[in-house]
VEXDREN-2710 file (C-alpha; in Angstrom, 1 decimal):
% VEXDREN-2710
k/r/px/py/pz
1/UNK/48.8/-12.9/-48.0
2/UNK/46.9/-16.0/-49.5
3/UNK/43.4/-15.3/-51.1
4/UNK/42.1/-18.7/-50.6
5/UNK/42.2/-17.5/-46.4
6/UNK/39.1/-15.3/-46.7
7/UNK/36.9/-17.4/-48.5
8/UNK/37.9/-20.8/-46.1
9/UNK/36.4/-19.0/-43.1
10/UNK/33.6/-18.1/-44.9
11/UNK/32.7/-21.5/-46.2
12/UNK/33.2/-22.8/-43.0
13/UNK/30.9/-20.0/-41.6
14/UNK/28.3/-21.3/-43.7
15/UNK/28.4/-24.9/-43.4
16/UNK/29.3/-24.9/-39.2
17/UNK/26.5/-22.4/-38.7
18/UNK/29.0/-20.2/-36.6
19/UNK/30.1/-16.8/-36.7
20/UNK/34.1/-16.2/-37.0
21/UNK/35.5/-15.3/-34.5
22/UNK/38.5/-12.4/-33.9
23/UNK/41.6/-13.8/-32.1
24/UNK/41.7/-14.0/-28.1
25/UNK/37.7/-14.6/-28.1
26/UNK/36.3/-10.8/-28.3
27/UNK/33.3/-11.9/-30.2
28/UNK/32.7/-14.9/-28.0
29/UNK/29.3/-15.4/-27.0
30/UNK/28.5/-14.9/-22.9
31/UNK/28.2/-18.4/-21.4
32/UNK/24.7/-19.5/-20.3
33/UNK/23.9/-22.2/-18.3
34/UNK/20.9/-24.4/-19.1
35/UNK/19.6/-21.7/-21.3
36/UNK/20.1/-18.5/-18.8
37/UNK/23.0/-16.1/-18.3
38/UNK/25.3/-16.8/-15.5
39/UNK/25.3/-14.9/-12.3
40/UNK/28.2/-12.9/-13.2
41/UNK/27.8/-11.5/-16.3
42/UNK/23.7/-10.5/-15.1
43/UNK/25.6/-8.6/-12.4
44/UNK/28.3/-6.7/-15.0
45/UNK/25.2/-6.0/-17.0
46/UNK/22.5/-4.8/-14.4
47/UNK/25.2/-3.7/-11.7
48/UNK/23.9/0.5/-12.1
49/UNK/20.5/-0.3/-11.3
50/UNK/21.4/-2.8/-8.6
51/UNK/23.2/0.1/-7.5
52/UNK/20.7/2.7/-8.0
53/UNK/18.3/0.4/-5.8
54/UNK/20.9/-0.5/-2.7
55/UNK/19.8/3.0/-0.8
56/UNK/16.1/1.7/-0.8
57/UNK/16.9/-1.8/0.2
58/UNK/19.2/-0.7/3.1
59/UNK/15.8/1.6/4.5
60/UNK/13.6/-1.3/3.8
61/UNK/16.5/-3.5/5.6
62/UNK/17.1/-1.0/8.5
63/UNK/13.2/0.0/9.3
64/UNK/11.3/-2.9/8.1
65/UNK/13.8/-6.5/8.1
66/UNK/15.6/-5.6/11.3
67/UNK/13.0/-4.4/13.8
68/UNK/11.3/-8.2/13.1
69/UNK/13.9/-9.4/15.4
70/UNK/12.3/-7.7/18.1
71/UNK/9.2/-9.4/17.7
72/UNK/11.2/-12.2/20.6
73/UNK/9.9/-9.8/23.4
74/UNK/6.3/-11.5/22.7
75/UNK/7.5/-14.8/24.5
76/UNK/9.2/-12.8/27.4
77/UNK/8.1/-10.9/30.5
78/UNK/10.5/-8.2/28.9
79/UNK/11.7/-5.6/31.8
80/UNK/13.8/-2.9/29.9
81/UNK/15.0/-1.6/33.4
82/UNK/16.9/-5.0/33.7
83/UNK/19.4/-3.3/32.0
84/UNK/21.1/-0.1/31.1
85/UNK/20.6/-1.0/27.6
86/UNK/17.5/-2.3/26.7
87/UNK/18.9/-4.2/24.0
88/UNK/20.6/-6.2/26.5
89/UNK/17.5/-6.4/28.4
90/UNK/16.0/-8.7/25.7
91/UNK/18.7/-11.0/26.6
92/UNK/18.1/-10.9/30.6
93/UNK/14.7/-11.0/30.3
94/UNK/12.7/-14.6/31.2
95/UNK/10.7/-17.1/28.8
96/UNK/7.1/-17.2/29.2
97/UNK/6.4/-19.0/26.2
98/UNK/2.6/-18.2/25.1
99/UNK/1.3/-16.7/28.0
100/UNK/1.3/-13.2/26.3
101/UNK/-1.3/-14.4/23.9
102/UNK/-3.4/-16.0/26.1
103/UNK/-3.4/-12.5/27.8
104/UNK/-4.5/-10.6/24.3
105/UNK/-7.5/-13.3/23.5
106/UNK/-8.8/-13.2/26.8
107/UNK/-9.1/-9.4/27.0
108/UNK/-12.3/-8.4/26.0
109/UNK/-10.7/-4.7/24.8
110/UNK/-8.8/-6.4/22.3
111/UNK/-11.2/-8.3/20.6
112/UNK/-13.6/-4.1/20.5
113/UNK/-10.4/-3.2/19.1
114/UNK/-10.7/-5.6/16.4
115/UNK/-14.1/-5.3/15.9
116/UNK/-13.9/-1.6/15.4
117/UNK/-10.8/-2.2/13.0
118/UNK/-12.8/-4.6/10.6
119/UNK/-15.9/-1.9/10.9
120/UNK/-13.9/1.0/9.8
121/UNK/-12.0/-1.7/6.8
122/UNK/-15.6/-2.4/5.9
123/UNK/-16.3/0.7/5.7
124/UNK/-13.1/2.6/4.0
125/UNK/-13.4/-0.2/1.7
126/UNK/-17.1/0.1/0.3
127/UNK/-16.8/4.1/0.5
128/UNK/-13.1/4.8/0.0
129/UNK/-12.0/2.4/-2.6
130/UNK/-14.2/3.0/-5.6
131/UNK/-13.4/6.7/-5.4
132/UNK/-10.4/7.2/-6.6
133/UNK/-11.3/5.0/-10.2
134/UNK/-14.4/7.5/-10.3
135/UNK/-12.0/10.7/-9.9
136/UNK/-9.3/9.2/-12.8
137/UNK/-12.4/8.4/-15.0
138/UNK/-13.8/11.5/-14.8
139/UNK/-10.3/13.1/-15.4
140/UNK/-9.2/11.1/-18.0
141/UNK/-12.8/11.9/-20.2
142/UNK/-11.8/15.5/-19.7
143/UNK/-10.4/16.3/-23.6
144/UNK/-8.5/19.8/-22.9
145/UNK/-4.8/18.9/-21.1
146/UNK/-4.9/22.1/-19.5
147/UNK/-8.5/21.9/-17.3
148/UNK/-7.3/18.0/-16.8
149/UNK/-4.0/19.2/-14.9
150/UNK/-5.5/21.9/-13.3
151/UNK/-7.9/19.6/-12.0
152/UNK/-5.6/16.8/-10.8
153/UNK/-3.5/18.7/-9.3
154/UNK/-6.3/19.9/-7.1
155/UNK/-7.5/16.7/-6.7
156/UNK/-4.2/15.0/-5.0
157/UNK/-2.7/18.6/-2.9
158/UNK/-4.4/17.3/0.1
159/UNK/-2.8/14.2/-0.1
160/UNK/0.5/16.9/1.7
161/UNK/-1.4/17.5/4.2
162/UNK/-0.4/16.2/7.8
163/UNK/-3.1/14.5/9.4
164/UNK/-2.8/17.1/12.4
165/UNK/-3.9/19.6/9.5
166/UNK/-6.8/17.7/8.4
167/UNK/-8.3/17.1/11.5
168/UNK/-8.0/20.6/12.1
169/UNK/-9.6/21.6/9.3
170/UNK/-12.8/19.0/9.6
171/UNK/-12.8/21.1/13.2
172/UNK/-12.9/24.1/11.9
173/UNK/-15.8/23.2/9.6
174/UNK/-18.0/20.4/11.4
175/UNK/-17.0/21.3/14.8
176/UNK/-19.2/22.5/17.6
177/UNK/-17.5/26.2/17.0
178/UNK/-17.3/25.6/13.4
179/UNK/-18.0/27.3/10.3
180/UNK/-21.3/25.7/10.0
181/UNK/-22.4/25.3/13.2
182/UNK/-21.9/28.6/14.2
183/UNK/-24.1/29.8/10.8
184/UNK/-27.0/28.0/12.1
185/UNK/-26.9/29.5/15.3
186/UNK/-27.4/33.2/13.6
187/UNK/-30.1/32.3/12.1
188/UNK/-31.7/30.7/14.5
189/UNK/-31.1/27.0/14.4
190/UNK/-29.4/24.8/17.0
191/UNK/-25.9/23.9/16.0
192/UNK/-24.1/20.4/16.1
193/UNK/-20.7/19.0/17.1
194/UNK/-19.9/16.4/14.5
195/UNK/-16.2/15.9/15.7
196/UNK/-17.5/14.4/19.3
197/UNK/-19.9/12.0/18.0
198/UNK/-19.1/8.4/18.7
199/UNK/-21.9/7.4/16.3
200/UNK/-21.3/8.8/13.5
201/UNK/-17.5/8.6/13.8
202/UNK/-16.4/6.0/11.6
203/UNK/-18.0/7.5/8.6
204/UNK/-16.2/11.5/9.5
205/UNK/-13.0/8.8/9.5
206/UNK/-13.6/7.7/6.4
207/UNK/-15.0/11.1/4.8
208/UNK/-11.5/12.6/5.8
209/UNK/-9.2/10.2/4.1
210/UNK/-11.4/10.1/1.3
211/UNK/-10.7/14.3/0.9
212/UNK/-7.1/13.4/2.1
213/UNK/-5.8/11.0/-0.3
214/UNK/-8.4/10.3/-3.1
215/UNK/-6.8/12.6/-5.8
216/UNK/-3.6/10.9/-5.2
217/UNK/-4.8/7.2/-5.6
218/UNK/-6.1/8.6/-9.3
219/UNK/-2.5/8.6/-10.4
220/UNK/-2.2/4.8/-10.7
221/UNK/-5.7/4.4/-12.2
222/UNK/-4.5/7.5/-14.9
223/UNK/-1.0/5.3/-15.6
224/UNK/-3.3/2.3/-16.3
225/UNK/-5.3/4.8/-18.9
226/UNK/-2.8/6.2/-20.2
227/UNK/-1.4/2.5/-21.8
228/UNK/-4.3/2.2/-23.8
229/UNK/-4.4/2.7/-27.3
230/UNK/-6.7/5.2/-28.6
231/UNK/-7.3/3.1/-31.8
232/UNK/-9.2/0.9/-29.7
233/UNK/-11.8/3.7/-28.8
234/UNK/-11.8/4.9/-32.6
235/UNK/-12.4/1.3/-33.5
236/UNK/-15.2/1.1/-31.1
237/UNK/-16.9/4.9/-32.1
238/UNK/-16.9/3.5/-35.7
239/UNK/-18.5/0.2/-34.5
240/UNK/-21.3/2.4/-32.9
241/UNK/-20.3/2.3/-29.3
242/UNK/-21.4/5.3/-27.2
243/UNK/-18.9/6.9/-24.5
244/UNK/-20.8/4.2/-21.9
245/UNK/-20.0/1.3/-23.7
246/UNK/-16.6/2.3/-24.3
247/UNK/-15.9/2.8/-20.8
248/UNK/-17.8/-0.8/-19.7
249/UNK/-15.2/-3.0/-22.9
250/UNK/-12.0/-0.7/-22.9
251/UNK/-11.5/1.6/-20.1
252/UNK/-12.3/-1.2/-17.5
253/UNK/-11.1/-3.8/-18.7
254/UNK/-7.6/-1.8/-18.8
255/UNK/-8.1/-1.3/-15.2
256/UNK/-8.8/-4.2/-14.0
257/UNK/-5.1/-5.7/-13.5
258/UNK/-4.6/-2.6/-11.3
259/UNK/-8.1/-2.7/-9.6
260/UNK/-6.8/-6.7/-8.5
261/UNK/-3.7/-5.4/-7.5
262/UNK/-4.7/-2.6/-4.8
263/UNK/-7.7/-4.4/-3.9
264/UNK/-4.9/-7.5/-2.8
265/UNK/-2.9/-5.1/-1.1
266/UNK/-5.8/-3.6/0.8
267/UNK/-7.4/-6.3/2.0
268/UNK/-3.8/-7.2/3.2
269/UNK/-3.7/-3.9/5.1
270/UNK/-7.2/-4.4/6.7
271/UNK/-5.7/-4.4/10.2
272/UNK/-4.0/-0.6/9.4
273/UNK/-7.0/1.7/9.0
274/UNK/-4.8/4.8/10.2
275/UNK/-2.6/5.3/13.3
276/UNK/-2.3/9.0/13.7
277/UNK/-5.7/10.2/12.3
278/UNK/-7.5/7.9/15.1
279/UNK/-5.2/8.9/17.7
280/UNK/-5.3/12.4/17.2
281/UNK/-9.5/11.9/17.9
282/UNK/-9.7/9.1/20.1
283/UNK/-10.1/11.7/23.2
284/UNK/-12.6/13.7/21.1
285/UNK/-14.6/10.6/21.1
286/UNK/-13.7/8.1/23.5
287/UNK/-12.0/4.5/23.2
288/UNK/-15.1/2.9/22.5
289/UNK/-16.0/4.2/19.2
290/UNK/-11.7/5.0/18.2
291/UNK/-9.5/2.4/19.7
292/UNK/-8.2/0.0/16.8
293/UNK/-5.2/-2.5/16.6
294/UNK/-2.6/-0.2/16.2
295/UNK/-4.3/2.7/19.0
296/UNK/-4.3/-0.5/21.2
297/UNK/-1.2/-1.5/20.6
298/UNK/0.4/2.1/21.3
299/UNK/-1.5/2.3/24.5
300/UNK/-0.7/-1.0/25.9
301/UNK/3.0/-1.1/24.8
302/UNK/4.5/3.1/24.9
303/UNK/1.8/4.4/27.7
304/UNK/1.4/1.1/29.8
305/UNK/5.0/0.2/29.2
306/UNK/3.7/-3.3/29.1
307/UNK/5.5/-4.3/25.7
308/UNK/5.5/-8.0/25.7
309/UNK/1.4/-7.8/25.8
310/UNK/1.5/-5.3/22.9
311/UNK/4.6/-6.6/20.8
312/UNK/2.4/-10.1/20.7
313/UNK/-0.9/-8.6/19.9
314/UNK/1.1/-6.7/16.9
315/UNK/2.4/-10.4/16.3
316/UNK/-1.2/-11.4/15.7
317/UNK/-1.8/-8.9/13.4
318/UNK/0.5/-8.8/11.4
319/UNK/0.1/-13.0/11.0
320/UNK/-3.4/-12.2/10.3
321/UNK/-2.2/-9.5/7.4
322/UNK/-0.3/-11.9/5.5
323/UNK/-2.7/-14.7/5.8
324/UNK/-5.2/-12.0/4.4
325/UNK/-2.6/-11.1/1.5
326/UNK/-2.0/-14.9/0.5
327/UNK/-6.1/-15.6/0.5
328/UNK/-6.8/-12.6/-1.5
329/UNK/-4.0/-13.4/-4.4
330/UNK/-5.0/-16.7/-4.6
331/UNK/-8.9/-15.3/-5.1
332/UNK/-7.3/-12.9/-7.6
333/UNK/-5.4/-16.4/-9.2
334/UNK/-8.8/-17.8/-9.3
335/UNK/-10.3/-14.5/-11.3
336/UNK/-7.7/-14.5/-14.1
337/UNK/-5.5/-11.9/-12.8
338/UNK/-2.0/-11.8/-11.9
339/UNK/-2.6/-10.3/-8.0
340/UNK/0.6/-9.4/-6.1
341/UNK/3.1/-12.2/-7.6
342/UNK/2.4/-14.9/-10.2
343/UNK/1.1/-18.0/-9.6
END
């Protein structure tokens, strides 16, 4: 074996700026092209959690991707009794073009039905929202683990609760036979029957998601909180800032990113204010102060059987979601934060 072998590739290691490499190319760098790693070797590399992540994108494929197709029905007179198969009756069916829409924004019930929707957004939006940061402030300035847990937990066990459940148990309370009402009668007072009054029925809407699913929005604002560094709030202690001024420069500034976020993605879900929880009252109270899009929707399109009219009032509101989504991101571009997707 010649000694002057070793030192050769060395030198040339040193003035080529390369590393040796073994025979057959196993130290060979991966190929990129124009700076990036090609498509094959990001697949080899990332293949487990592309494959942990297939299950969710077939659902999201399956229940979300697919039934899109079906918005064609809109531009029909769709009949599914053309055919044995109501697929196939989607075929058979004849074009209208627009005249479904023209139906939707000439009915008069329509436009109530978005009027109560953007009430109860409105609303949901002004009383809901701001809840959830209060709760995970107020949990996360609780020192001992143990009372913190205890108190989250409690906090978010509604959020299990089926909405049959919850309206059940509003009944059961605020009800003209309930708990309170019937108190007032022994001792003399007239009762009430919150649960059947159309005035006051948006806010016992928004009063029972707020006790439904408060706790567990606190679990993204106690992520956010949990990122940040306590030497920032022992900085700021030694600096003389109280336990307000600590929250007002670190706490929310931490949670503002998030704050953008879910405000983006509410305002995007404006035209959704709750399906079942309406439905399940809308007798109680009456269409007038209950119906919203998607009540209107069901009614028209599953009890009326007239699916066209209600597949193309879903069209419209779904059209108007995402143009909400797109306007709010770009106002959350404009405010310095990041929003749904970067700029």
């Amino acid at each position: 074996m010649s000694h002057s072998t070793v030192p050769r590739s060395r030198a040339e290691a040193k003035t080529t700026g390369k590393t040796p490499q073994a025979p057959g190319g196993a130290g060979r760098e991966p190929r990129r092209r124009g700076g990036k790693l090609g498509l094959g070797i990001r697949f080899r590399r990332d293949r487990t959690l592309i494959l942990m992540t297939l299950p969710a994108l077939l659902l999201l494929l399956v229940f979300n991707y697919v039934p899109i197709l079906g918005n064609v029905v809109a531009f029909q007179d769709y009949d599914p009794y053309l055919s044995d198969n109501g697929f196939v009756a989607v075929f058979q069916s004849p074009w209208i073009g627009f005249e479904q829409f023209q139906r939707v924004f000439e009915d008069s019930a329509f436009w109530h039905a978005v009027q109560n929707t953007f009430v109860l957004f409105f609303l949901q939006l002004v009383l809901f929202f701001p809840v959830p940061i209060l709760l995970a402030l107020l949990i996360n300035s609780v020192v001992r683990p143990r009372v913190r847990a205890v108190a989250q937990a409690i906090m978010y066990l509604p959020h299990f609760f089926s909405w049959v459940l919850v309206v059940t148990v509003f009944q059961q309370v605020f009800g003209g036979a309930g708990i309170i009402a019937q108190t007032l009668r022994e001792h003399g007072h007239t009762g009430f029957d919150i649960m059947t009054d159309p005035g006051i029925f948006k806010y016992l809407v928004t009063a029972q998601m707020v006790w439904k699913d408060a706790g567990w929005g606190i679990i993204v604002f106690l992520a956010a909180l949990a990122s940040v560094s306590p030497d920032l709030y022992e900085a700021a202690a030694m600096d003389g800032a109280g336990r307000w001024r600590r929250m007002w420069h670190i706490t929310l500034p931490a949670l503002r990113p998030v704050i953008a976020l879910l405000l983006v993605l509410r305002v995007g879900d404006a035209l959704t204010v709750g399906f079942e929880q309406l439905l399940l009252q809308r007798q109680a109270v009456g269409p007038d102060a209950a119906e919203v899009l998607d009540t209107y929707v069901w009614w028209n399109g599953i009890r009326n059987q007239d699916f066209s009219y209600a597949a193309a009032a879903g069209l419209i509101k779904g059209v108007v979601g995402l143009t909400l989504v797109l306007v709010a991101n770009k106002v959350a571009h404009l405010m310095g934060e990041q929003g749904v997707y970067r700029k």
